[in-house]
C-alpha positions as CSV (number, residue, x, y, z in Angstrom):
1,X,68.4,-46.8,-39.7
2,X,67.0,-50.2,-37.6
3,X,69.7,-51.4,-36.6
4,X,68.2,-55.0,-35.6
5,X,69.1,-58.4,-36.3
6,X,67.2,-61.0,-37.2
7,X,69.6,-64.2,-37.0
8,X,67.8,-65.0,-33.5
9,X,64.7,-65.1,-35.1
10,X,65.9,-67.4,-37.8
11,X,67.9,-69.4,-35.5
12,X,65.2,-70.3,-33.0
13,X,62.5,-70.9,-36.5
14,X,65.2,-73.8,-37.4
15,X,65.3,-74.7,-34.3
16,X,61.4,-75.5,-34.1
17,X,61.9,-76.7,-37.8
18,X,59.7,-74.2,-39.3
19,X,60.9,-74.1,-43.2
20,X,58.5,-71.8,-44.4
21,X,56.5,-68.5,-43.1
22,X,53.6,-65.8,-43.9
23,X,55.2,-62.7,-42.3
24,X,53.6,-60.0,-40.9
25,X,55.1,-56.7,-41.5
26,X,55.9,-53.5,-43.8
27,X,59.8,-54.1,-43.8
28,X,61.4,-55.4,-46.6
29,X,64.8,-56.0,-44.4
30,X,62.7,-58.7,-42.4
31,X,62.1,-60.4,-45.1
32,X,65.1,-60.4,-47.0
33,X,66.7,-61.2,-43.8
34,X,64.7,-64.9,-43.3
35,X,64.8,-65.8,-47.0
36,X,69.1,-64.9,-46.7
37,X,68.8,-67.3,-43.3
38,X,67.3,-70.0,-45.2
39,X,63.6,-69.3,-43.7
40,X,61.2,-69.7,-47.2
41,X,59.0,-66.6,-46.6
42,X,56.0,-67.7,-48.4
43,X,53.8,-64.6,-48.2
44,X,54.3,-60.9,-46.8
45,X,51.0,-59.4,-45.0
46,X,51.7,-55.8,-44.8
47,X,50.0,-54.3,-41.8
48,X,46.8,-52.5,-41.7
49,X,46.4,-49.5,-40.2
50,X,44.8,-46.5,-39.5
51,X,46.7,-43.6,-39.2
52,X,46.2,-40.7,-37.0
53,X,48.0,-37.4,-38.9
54,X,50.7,-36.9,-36.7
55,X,52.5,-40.4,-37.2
56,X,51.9,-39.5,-41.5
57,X,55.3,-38.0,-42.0
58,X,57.1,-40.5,-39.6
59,X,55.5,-43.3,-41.6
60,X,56.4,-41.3,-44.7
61,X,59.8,-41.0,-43.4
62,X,60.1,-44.9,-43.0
63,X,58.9,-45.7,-46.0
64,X,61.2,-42.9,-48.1
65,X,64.3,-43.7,-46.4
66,X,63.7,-47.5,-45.2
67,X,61.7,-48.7,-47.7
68,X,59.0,-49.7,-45.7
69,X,56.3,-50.8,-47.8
70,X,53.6,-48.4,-46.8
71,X,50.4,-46.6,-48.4
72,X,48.1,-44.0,-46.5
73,X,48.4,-41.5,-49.9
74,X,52.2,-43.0,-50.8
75,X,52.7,-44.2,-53.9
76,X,52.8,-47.5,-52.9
77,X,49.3,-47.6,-51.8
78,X,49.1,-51.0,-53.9
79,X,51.0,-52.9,-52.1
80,X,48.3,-52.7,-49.6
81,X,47.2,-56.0,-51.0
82,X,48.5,-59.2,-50.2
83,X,50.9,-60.4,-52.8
84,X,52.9,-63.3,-53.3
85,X,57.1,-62.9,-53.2
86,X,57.2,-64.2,-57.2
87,X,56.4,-60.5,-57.5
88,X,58.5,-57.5,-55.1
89,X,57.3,-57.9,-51.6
């Protein structure tokens, strides 16, 4: 499991007074880790990648036990799109 914490990240964002974001990433633990620090996380943009086949059942991996919002064949290849948090990020 990632074992990272994000409260530096939220600290130094209310430190520049940055309310709100568009985030950049596939992991729904970065996200749920601003909006629980107070960080308004406007809009997720997964990441965009090819994939060569050897990284396929790592990414798999991530997605099935982390939740990573992935597609590459997954069944969460619709999350590909840029959505809005009113819906699951």
């Amino acid at each position: 499991d990632d074992g990272r914490d994000f409260s530096c990240a939220i600290r130094i964002l209310r430190d520049l007074q940055v309310a709100s974001v568009r985030l950049l990433t596939n992991n729904p633990d970065k996200v749920d880790a601003l909006v629980e620090g107070g960080v308004h996380v406007v809009e997720r943009i997964p990441h965009m990648v090819s994939v060569p086949a050897l990284a396929k059942d790592y990414l798999n991996t991530k997605s099935a036990r982390m939740g990573h919002f992935l597609g590459h064949g997954s069944k969460q290849d619709d999350l590909f799109n840029v959505i809005g948090l009113d819906e699951r990020y």
